[in-house]
N, CA and C atoms as a LAMMPS dump frame, in Angstrom:
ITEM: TIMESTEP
0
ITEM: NUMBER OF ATOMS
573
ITEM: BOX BOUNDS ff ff ff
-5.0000000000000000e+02 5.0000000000000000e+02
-5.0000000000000000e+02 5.0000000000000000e+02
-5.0000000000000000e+02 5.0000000000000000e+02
ITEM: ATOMS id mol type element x y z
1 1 1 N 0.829 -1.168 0
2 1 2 C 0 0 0
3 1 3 C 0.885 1.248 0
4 2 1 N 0.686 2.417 -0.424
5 2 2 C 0.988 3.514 -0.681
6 2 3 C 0.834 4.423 0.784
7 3 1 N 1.406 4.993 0.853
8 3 2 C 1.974 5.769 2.098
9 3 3 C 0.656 6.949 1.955
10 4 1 N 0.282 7.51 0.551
11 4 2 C -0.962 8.081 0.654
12 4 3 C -2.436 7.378 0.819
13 5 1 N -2.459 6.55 0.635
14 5 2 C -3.791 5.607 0.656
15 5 3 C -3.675 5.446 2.038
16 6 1 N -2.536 4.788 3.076
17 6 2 C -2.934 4.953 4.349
18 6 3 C -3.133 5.834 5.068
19 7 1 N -2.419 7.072 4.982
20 7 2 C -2.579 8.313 5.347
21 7 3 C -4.456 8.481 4.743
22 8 1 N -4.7 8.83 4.07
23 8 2 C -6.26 8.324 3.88
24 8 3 C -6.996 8.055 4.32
25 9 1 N -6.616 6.655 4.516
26 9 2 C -7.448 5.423 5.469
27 9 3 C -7.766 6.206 6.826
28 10 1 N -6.067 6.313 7.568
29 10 2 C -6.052 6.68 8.958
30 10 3 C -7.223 8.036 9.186
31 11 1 N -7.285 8.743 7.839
32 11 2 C -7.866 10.017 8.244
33 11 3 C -9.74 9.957 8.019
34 12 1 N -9.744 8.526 7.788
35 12 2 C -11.536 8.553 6.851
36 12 3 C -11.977 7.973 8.271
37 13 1 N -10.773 6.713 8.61
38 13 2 C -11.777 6.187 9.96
39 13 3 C -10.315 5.65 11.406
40 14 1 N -10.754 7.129 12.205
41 14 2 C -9.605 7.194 12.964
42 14 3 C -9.742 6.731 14.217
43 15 1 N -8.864 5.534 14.831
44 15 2 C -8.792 4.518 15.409
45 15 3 C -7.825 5.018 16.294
46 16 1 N -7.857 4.672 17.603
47 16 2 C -7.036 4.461 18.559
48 16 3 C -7.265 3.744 20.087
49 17 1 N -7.167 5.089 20.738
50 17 2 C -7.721 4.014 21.79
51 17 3 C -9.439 3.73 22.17
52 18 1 N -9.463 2.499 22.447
53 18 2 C -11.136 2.078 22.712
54 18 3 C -11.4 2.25 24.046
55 19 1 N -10.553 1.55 25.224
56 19 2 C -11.509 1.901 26.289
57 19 3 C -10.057 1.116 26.96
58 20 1 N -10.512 0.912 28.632
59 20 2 C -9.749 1.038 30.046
60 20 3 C -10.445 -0.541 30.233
61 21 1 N -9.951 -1.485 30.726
62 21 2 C -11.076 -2.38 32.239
63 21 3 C -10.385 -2.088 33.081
64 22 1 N -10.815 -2.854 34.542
65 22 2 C -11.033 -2.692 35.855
66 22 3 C -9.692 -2.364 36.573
67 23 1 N -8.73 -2.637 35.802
68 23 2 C -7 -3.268 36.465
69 23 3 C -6.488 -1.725 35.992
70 24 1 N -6.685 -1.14 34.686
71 24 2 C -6.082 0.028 34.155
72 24 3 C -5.519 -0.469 33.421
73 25 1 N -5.366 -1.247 32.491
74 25 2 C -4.639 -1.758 31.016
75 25 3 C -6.082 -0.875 29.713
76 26 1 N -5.041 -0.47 29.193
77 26 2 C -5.671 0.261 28.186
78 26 3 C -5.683 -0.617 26.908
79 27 1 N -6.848 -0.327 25.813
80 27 2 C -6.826 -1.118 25.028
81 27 3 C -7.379 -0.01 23.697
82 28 1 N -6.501 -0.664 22.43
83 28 2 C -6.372 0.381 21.718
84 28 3 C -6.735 -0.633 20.22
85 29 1 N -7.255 0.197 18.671
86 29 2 C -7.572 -0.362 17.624
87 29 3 C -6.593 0.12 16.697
88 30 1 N -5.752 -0.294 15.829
89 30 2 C -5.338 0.336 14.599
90 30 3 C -5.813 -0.127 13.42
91 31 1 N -5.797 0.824 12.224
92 31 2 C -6.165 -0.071 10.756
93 31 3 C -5.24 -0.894 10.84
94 32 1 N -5.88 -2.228 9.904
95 32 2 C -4.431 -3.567 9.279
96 32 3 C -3.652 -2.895 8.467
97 33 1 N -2.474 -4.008 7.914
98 33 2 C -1.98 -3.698 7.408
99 33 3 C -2.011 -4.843 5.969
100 34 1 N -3.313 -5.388 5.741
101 34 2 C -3.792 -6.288 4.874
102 34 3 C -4.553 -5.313 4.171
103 35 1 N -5.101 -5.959 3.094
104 35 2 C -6.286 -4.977 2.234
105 35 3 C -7.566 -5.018 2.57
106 36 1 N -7.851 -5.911 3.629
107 36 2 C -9.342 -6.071 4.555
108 36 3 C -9.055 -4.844 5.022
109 37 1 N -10.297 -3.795 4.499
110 37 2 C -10.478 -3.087 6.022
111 37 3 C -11.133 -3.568 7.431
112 38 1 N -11.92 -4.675 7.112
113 38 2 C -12.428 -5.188 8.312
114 38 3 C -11.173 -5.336 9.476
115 39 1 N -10.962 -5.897 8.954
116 39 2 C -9.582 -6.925 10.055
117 39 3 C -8.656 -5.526 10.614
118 40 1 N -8.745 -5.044 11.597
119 40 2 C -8.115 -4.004 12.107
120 40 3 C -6.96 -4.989 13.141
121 41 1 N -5.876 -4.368 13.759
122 41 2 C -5.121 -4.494 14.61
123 41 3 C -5.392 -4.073 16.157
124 42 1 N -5.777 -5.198 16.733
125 42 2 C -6.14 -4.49 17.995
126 42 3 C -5.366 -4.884 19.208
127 43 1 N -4.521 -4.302 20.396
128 43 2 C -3.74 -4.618 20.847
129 43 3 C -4.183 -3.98 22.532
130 44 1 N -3.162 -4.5 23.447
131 44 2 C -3.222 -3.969 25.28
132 44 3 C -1.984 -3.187 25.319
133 45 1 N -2.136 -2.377 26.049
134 45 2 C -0.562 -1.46 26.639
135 45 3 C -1.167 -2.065 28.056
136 46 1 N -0.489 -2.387 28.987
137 46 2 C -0.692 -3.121 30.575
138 46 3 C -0.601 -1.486 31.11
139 47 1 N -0.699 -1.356 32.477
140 47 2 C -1.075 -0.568 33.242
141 47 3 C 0.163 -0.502 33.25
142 48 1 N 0.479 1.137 34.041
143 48 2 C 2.064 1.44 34.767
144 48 3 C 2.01 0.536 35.671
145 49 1 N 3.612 0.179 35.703
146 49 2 C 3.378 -0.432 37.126
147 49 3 C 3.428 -2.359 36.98
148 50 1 N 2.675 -2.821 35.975
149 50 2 C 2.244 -3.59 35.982
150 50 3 C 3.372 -4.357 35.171
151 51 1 N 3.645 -5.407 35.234
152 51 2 C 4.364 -6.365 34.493
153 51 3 C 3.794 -7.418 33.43
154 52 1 N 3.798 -7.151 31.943
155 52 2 C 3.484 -8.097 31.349
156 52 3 C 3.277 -9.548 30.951
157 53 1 N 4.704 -9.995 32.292
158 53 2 C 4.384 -11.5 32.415
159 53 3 C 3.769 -11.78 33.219
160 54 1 N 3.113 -11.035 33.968
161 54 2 C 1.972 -11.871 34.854
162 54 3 C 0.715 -12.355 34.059
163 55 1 N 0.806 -11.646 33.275
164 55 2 C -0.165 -11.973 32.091
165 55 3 C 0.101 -13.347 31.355
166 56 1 N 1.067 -13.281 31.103
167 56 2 C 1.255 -14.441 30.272
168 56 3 C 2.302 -15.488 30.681
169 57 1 N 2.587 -14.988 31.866
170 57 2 C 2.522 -16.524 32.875
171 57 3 C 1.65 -17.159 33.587
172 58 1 N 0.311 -16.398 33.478
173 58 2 C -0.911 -17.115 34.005
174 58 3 C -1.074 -16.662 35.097
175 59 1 N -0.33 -15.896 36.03
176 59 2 C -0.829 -15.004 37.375
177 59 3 C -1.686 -14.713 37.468
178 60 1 N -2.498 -13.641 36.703
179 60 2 C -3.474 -12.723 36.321
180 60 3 C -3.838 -12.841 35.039
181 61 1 N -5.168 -12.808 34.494
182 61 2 C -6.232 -12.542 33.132
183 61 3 C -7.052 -11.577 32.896
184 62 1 N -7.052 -11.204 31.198
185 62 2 C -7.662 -10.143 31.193
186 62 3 C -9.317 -10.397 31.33
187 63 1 N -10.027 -9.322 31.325
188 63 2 C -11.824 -9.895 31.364
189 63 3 C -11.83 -10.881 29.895
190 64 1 N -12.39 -11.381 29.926
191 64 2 C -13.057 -12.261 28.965
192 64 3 C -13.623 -11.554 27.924
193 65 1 N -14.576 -10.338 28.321
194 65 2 C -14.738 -9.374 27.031
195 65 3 C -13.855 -9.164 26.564
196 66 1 N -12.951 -8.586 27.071
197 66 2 C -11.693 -7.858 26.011
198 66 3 C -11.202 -9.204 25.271
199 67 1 N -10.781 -10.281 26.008
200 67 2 C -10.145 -11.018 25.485
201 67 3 C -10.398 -11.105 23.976
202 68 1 N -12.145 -11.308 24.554
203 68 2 C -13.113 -11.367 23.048
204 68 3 C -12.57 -10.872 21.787
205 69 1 N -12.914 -9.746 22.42
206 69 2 C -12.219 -8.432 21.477
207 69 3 C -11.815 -8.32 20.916
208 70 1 N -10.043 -8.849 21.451
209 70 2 C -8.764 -8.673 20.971
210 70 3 C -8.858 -9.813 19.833
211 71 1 N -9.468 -10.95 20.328
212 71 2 C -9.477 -11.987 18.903
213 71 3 C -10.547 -11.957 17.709
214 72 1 N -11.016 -10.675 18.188
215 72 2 C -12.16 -10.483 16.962
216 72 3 C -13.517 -11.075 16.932
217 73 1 N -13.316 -11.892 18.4
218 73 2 C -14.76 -12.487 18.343
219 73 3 C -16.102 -11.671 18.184
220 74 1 N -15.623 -10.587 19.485
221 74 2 C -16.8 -9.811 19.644
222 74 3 C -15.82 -8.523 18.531
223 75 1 N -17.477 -7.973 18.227
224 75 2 C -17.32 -6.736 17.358
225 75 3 C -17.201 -5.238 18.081
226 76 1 N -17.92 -5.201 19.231
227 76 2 C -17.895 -3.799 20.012
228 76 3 C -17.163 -4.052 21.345
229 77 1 N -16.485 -3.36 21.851
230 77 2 C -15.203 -3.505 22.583
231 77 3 C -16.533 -3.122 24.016
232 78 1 N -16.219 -3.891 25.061
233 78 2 C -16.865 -4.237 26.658
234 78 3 C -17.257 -2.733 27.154
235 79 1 N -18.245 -2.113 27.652
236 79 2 C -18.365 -1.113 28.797
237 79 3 C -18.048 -1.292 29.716
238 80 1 N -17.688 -0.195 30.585
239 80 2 C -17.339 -0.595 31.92
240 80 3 C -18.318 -1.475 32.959
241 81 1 N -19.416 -0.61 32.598
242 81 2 C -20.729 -1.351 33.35
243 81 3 C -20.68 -2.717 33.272
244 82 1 N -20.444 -3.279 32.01
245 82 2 C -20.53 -4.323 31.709
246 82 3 C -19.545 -5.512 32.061
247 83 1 N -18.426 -4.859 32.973
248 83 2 C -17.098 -5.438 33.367
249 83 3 C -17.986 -5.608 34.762
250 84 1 N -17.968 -4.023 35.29
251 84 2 C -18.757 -4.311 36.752
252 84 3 C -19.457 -5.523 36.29
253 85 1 N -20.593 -6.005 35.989
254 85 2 C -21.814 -6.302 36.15
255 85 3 C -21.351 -7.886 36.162
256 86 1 N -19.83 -8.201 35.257
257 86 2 C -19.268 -9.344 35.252
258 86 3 C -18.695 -9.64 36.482
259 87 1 N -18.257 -8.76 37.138
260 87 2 C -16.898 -8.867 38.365
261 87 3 C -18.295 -9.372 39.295
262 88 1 N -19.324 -8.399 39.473
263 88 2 C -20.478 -8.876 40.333
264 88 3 C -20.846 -10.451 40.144
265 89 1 N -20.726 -10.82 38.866
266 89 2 C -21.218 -12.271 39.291
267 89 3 C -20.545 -13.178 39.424
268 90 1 N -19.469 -12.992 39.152
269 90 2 C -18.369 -14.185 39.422
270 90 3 C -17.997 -13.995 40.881
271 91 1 N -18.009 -12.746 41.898
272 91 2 C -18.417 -12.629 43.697
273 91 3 C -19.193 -13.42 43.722
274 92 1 N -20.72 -13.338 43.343
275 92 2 C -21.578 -14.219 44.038
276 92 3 C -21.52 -15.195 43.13
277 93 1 N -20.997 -16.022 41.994
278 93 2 C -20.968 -17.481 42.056
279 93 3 C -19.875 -18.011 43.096
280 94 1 N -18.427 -17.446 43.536
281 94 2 C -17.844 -17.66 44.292
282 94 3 C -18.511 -17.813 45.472
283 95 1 N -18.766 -17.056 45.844
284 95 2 C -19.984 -16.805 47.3
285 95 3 C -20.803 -18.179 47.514
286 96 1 N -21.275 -18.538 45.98
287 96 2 C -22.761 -19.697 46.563
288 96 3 C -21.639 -21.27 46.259
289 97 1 N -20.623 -20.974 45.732
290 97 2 C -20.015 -22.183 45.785
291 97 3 C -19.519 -22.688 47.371
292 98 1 N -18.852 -21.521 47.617
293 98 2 C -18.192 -21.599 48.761
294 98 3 C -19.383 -22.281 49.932
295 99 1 N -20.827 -21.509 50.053
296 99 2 C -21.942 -21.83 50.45
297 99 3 C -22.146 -23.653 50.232
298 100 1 N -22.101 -23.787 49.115
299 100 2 C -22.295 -25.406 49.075
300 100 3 C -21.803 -25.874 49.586
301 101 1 N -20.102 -25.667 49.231
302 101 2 C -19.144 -26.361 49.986
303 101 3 C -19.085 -26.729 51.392
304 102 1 N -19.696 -25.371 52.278
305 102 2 C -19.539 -25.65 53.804
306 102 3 C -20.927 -26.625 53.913
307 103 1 N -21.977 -26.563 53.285
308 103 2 C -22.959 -27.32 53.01
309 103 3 C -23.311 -28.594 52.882
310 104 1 N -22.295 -28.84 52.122
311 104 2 C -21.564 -30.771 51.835
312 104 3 C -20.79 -31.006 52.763
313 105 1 N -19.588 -30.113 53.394
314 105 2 C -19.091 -30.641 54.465
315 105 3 C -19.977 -30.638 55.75
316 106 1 N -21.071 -30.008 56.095
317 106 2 C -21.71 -30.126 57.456
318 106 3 C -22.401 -31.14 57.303
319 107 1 N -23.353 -32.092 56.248
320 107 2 C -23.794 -32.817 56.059
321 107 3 C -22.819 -34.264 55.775
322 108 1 N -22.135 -34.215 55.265
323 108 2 C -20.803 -35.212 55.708
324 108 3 C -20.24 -35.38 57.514
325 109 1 N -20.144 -34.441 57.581
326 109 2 C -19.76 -34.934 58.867
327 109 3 C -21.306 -34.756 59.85
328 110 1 N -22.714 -34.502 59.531
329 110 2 C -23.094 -35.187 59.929
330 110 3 C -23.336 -36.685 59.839
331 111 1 N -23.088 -37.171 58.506
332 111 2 C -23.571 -38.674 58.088
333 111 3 C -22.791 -39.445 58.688
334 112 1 N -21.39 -38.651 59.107
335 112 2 C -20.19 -39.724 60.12
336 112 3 C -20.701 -39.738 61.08
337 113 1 N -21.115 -38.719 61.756
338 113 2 C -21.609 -38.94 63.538
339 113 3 C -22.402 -39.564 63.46
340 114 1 N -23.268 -40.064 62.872
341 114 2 C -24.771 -40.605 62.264
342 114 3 C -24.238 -41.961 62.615
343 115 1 N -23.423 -41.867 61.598
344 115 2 C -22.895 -43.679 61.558
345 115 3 C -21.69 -44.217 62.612
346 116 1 N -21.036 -42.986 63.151
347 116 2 C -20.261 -43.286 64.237
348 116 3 C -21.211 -44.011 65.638
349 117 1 N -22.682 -43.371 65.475
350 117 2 C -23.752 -43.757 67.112
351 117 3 C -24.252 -44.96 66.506
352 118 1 N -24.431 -45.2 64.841
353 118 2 C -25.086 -46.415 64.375
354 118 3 C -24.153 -47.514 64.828
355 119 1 N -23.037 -47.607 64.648
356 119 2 C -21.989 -48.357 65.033
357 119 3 C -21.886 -49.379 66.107
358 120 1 N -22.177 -48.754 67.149
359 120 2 C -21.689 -49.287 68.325
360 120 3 C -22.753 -50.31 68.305
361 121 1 N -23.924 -49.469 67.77
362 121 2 C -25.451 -50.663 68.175
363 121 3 C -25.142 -52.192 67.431
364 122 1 N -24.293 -51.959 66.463
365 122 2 C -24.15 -53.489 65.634
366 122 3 C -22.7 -53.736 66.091
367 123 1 N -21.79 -53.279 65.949
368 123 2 C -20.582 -53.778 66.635
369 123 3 C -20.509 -54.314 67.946
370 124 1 N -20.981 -53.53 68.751
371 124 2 C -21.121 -53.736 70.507
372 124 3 C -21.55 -55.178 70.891
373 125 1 N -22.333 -55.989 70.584
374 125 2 C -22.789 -57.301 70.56
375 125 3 C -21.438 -58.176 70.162
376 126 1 N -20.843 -58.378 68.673
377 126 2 C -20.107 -58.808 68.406
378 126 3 C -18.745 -58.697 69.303
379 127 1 N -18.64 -57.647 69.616
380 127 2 C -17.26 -57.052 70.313
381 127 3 C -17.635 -57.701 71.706
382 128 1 N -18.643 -57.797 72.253
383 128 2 C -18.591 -58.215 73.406
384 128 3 C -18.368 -59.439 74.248
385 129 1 N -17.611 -59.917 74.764
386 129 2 C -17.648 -61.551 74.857
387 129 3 C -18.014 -61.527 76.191
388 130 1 N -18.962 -62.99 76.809
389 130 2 C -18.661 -63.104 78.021
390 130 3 C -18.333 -64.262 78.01
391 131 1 N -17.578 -64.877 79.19
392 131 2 C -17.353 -66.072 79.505
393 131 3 C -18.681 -66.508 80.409
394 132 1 N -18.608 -67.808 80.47
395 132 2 C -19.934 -68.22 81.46
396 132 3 C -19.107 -68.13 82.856
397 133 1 N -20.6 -67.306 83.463
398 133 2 C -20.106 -67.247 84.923
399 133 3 C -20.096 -68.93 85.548
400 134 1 N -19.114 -68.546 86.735
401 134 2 C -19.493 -69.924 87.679
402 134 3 C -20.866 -70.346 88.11
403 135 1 N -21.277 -70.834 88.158
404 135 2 C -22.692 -71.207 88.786
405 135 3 C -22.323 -72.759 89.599
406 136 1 N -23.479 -72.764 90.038
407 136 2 C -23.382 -73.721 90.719
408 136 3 C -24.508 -74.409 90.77
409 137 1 N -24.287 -76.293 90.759
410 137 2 C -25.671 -76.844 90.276
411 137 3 C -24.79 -78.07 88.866
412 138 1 N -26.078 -78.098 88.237
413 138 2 C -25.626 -79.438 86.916
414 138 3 C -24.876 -78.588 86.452
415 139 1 N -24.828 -77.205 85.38
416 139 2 C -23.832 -76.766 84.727
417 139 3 C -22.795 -76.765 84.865
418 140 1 N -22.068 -77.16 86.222
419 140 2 C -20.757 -77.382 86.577
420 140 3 C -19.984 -78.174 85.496
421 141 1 N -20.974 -79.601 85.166
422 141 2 C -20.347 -80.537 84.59
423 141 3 C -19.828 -79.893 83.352
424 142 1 N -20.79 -78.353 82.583
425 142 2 C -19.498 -78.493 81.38
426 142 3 C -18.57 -77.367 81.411
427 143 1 N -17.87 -77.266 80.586
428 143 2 C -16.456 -76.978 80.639
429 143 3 C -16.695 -75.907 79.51
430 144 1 N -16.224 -74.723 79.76
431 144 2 C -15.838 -73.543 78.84
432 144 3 C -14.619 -73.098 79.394
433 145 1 N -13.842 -73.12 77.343
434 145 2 C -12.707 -73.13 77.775
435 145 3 C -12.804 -71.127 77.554
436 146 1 N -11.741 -70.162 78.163
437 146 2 C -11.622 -69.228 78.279
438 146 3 C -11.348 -68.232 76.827
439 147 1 N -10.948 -69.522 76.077
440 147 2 C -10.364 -68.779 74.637
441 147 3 C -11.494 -68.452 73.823
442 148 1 N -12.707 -69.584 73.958
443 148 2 C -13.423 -69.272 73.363
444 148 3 C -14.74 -68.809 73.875
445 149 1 N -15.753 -67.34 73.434
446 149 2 C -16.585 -67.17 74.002
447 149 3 C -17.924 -67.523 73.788
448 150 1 N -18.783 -66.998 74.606
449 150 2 C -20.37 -67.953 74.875
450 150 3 C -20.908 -66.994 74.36
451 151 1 N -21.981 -66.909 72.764
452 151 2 C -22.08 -66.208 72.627
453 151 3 C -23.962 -66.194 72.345
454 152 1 N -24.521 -65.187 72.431
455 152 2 C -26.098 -65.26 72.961
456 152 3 C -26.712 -65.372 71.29
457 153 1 N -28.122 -65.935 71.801
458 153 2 C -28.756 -65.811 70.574
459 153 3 C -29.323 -64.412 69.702
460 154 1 N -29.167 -63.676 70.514
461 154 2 C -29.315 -62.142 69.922
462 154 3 C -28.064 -61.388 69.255
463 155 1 N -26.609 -62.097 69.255
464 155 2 C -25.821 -61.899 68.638
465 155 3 C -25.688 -62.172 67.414
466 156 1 N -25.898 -63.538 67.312
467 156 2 C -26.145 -64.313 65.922
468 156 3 C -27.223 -63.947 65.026
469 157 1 N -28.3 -63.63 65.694
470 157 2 C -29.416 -62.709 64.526
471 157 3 C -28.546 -61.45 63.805
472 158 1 N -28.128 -60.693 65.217
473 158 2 C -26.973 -59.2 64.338
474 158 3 C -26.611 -59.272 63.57
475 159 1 N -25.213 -60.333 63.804
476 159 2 C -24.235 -60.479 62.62
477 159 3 C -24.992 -61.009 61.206
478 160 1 N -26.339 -62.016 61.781
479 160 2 C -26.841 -62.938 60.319
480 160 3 C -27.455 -61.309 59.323
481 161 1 N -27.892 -60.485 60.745
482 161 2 C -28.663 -59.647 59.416
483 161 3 C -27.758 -58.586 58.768
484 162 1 N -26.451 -58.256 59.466
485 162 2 C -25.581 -57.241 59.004
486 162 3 C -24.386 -57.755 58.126
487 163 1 N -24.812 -59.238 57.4
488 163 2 C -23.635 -59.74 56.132
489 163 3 C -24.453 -59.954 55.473
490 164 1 N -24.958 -59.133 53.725
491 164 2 C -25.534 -59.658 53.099
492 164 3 C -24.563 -60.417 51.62
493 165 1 N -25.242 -61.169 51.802
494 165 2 C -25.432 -62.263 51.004
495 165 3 C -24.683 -61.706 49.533
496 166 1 N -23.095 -61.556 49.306
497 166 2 C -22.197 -61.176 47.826
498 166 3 C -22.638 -62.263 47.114
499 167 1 N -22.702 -61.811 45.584
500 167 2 C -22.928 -62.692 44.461
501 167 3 C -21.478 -62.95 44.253
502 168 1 N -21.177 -64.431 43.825
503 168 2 C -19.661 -64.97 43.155
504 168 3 C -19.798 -64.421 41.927
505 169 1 N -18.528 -63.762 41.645
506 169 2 C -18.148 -63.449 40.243
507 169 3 C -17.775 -64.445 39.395
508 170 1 N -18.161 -65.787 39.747
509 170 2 C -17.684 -67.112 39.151
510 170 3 C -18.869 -67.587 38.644
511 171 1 N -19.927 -67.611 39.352
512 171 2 C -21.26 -68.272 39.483
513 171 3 C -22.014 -67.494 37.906
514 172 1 N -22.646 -68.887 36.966
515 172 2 C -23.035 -68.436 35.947
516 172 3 C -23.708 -67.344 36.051
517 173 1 N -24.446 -66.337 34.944
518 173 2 C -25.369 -65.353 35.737
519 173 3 C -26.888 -66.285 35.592
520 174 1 N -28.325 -65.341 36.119
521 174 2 C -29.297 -66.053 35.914
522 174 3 C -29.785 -66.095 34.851
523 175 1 N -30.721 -67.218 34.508
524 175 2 C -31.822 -67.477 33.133
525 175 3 C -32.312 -66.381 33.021
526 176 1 N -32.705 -65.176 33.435
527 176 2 C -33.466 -64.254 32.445
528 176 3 C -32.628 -63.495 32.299
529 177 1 N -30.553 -63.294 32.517
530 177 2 C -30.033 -62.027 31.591
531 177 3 C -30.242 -62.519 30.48
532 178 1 N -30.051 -61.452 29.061
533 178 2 C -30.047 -62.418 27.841
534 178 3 C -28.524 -62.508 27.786
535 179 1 N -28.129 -63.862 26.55
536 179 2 C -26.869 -64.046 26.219
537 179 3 C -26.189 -63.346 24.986
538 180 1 N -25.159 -63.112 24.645
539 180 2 C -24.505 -63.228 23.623
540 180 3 C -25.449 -63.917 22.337
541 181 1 N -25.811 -63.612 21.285
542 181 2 C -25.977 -64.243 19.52
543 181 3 C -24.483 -64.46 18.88
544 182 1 N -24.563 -65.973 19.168
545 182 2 C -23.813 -66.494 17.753
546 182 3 C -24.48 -67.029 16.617
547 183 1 N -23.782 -66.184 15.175
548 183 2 C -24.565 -67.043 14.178
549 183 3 C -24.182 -68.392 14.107
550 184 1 N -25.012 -69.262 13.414
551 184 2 C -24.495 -70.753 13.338
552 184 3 C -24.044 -70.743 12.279
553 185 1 N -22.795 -72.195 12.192
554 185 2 C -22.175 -72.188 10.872
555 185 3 C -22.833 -73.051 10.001
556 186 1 N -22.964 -72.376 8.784
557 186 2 C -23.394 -73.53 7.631
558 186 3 C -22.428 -74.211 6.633
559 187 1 N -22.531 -75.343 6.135
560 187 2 C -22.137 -75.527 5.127
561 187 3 C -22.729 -75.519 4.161
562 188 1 N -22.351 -75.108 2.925
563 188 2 C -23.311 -75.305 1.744
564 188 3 C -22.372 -76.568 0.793
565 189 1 N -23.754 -77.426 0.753
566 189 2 C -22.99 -78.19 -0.293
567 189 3 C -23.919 -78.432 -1.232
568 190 1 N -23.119 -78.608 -2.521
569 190 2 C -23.969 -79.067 -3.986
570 190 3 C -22.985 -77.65 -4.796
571 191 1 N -23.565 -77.917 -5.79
572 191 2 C -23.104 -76.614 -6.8
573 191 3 C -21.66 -76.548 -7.832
């Protein structure tokens, strides 16, 4: 292009800076330097102060509008309002996450205490042994040895109802899953 045709250009539709977000990085438009006039050059100067690799070491990001922007997605460059109105909701989605979170944890650790008091009621039986007291009378005649304990009929219901019943991963499955289709083989003969 000709040094007068851009001089031209610059003077028919004059571009510079577009607008500020929240941090103070300024953001600015130039004509291309292609024969699209569409396709303009649009670029960030960072704030004083500010260091460009925090940017692009991932420290810090720009709004998402601009980002837009800068890649041409969006056509009209962000209002401020419209930054506010973003910064506002990403506070309160932070806010109601955080909310859940303590939410799931109070309900977790209620379901432990829950099951920490359920506990004892089915363990406590099992855990408990007694030996047979001495008595005195016919029971003398039998003999309990100390190793092993005497254990009541209200124990044995516990444990029978608190092991259920695992399926073998060996054991065919039942008649009503369906199976596998194999075709059958034919032979053809004659011909």
């Amino acid at each position: 292009m000709s040094f007068l045709f851009r001089l031209f250009r610059r003077l028919r539709t004059p571009r510079g800076y577009v607008g500020r977000d929240l941090e103070g990085n300024q953001f600015f438009e130039y004509p291309g330097v292609s024969d699209d006039s569409r396709r303009t050059k649009r670029i960030v100067k960072y704030a004083e102060g500010r260091d460009m690799w925090e940017y692009v070491g991932g420290n810090k990001r720009l709004a998402v509008q601009w980002t837009a922007w800068l890649t041409h997605t969006r056509r009209h460059p962000p209002t401020i309002e419209e930054l506010q109105a973003d910064l506002e909701r990403q506070r309160r989605v932070l806010f109601n996450a955080a909310m859940i979170q303590a939410r799931e944890r109070e309900e977790a650790a209620r379901i432990a205490a829950s099951q920490q008091q359920a506990a004892p009621h089915l363990q406590a039986p099992a855990a408990q042994t007694t030996h047979a007291p001495p008595e005195s009378g016919p029971s003398d005649s039998l003999e309990v040895s100390p190793s092993e304990p005497v254990r009541r009929p209200e124990q044995q219901l516990v444990r029978e109802e608190s092991a259920p019943e695992q399926p073998s991963p060996w054991k065919p499955p039942p008649p009503d899953e369906p199976h596998s289709w194999q075709p059958r083989v034919t032979v053809r003969r004659g011909g």
